[in-house]
C-alpha positions in Angstrom: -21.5 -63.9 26.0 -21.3 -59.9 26.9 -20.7 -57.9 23.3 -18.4 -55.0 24.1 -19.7 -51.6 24.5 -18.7 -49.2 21.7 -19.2 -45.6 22.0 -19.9 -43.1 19.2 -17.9 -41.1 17.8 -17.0 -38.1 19.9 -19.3 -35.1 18.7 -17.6 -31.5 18.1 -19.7 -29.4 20.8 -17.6 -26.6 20.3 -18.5 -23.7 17.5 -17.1 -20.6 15.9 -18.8 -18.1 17.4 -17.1 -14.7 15.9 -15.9 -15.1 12.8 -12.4 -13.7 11.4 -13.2 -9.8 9.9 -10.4 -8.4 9.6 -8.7 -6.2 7.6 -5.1 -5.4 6.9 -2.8 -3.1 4.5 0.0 -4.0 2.6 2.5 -3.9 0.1 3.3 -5.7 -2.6 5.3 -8.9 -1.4 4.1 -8.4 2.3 2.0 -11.1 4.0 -0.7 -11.1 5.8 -0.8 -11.2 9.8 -2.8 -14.5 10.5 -2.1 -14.6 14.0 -3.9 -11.1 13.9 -6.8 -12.5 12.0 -7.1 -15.8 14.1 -7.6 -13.2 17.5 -10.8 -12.6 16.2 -12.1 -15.9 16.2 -13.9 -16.6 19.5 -15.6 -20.0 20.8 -17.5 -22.0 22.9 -18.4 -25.4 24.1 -16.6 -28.1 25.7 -12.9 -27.1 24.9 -12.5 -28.9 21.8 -9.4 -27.8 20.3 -9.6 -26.4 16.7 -6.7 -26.2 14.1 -7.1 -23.0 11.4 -6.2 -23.1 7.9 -6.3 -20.4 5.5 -6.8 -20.6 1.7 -7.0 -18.3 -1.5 -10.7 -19.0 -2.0 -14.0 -19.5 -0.6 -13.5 -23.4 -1.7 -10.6 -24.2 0.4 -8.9 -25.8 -2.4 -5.6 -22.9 -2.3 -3.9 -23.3 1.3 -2.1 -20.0 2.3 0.8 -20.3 4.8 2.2 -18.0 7.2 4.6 -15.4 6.0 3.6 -16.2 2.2 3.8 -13.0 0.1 0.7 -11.5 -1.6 1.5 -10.0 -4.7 -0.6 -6.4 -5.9 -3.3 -8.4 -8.3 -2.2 -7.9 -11.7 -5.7 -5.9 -12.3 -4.4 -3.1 -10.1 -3.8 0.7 -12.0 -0.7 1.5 -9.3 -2.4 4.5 -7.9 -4.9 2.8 -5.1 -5.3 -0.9 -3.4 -6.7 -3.4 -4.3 -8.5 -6.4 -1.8 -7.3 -9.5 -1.9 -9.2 -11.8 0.4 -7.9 -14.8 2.7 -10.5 -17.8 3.8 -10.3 -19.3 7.6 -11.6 -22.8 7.7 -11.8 -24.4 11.5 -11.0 -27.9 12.1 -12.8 -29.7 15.0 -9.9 -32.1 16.9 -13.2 -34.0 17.9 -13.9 -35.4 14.9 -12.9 -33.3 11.6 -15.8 -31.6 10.9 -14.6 -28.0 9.3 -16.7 -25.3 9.9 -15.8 -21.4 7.9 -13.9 -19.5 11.0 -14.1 -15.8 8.8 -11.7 -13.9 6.7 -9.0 -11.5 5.9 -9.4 -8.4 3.7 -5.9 -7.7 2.8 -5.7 -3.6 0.9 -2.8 -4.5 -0.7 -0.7 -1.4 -2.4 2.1 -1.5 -5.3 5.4 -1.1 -3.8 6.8 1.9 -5.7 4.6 5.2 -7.2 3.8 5.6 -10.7 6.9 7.5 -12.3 5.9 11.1 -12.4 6.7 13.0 -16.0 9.0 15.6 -15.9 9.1 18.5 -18.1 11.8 21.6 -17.9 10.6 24.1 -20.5 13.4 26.4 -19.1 10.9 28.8 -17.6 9.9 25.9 -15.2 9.9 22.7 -14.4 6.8 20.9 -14.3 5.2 17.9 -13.1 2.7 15.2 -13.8 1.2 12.0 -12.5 -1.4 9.7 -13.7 -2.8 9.3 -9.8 -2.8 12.8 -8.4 -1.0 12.2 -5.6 0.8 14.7 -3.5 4.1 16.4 -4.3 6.6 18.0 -2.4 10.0 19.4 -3.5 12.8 20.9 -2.6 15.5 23.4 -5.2 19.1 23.5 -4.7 20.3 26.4 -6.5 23.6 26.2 -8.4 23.7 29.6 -10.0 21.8 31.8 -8.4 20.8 35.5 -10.0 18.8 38.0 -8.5 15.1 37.6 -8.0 15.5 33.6 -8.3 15.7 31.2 -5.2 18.8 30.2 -3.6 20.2 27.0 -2.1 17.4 25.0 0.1 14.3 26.9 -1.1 11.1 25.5 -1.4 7.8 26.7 -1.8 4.3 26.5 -4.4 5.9 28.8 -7.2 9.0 29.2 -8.5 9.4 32.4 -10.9 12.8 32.2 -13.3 14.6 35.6 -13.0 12.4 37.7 -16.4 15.3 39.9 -17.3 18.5 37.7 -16.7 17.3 34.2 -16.8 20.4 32.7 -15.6 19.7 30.5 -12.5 20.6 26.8 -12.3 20.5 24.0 -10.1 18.2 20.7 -9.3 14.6 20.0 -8.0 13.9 16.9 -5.8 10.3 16.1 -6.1 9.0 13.5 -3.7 5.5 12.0 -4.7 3.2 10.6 -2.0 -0.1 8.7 -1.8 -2.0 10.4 0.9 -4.4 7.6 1.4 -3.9 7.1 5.2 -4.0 3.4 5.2 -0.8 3.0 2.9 2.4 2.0 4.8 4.9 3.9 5.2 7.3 1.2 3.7 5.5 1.5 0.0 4.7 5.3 -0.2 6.9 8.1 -1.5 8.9 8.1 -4.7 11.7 10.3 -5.2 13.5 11.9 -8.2 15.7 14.5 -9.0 15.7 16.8 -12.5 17.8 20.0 -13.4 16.3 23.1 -14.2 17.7 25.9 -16.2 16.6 29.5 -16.7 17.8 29.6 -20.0 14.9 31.2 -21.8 13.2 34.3 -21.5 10.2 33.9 -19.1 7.2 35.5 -18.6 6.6 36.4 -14.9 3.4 34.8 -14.9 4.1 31.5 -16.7 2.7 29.8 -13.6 3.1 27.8 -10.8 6.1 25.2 -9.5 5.5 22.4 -9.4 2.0 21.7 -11.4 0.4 18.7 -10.7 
């Protein structure tokens, strides 16, 4: 009597040879590009096909899915990035054996700026943040007197008129991270305060804004 041939299990003969290293930016509540990530991974062998997973951790243990949003860690002070990092793991359609396919840095940013302080002292109107990021601004002039600014004037002092402090109107600061890397879609915060020369200023009480 003939016993029937069996074969062995099929063995995986293809590897992960480049790893997953990228590295992405973000805001808050974005997700990470995995099909970006997963172009990075490069093989060889006999074709074996292999499925990717991604997880939270190095243990596999928290699956991430496509399109899920990653949330600024909690840690974060709101004035730079912080990494959070995404875990590949390759599965082998030859027989299941996983192998670690890489990972994703992922700079992810808070979605607003930290609210700047404000402070109109009648002479000027200054400004403050907590990050030292950039500000721009622009005045629009509601009273105007001589030797103040008029309507659509911007510039890096503004000078109440000294000897009829009288001028009124609005600033529009706009505060932006200049780190490169931050998306466009999570940088610049914008607000508004009134200013009134209704004091008597000293021609060299500084400059507009200070930061």
């Amino acid at each position: 009597m003939m016993v029937p041939f069996t074969c062995a299990a099929a063995v995986c003969s293809q590897t992960v040879d480049t790893p997953a290293a990228e590295v992405q930016y973000t805001c808050d509540g974005d997700a990470a590009d995995l099909l970006t990530a997963e172009g990075a991974i490069a093989y060889s062998g006999d074709g074996s096909v292999f499925t990717i997973e991604w997880f939270m951790d190095a243990a596999y243990t928290m699956p991430y899915a496509a399109g899920t949003a990653i949330a600024y860690p909690a840690a974060g002070n709101g004035c730079s990035s912080s990494p959070v990092t995404l875990y590949a793991r390759a599965t082998c359609s030859d027989d299941s054996s996983t192998s670690d396919a890489g990972t994703i840095t992922v700079n992810v940013y808070p979605a607003t700026l930290p609210t700047p302080t404000i402070i109109n002292n009648d002479c000027m109107v200054e400004i403050s943040d907590d990050c030292g990021f950039d500000a721009s601004y622009s005045i629009a002039v509601t009273v105007d007197a001589a030797g103040g600014y008029t309507d659509g004037d911007t510039g890096t002092t503004y000078q109440c008129p000294a000897a009829s402090p009288t001028e009124t109107g609005t600033v529009t600061y706009t505060l932006t991270d200049s780190d490169p890397n931050r998306p466009a879609t999570c940088n610049g915060f914008t607000t508004t305060v009134n200013f009134n020369c209704g004091g008597v200023c000293n021609a060299n009480s500084g400059n507009f804004p200070q930061n």
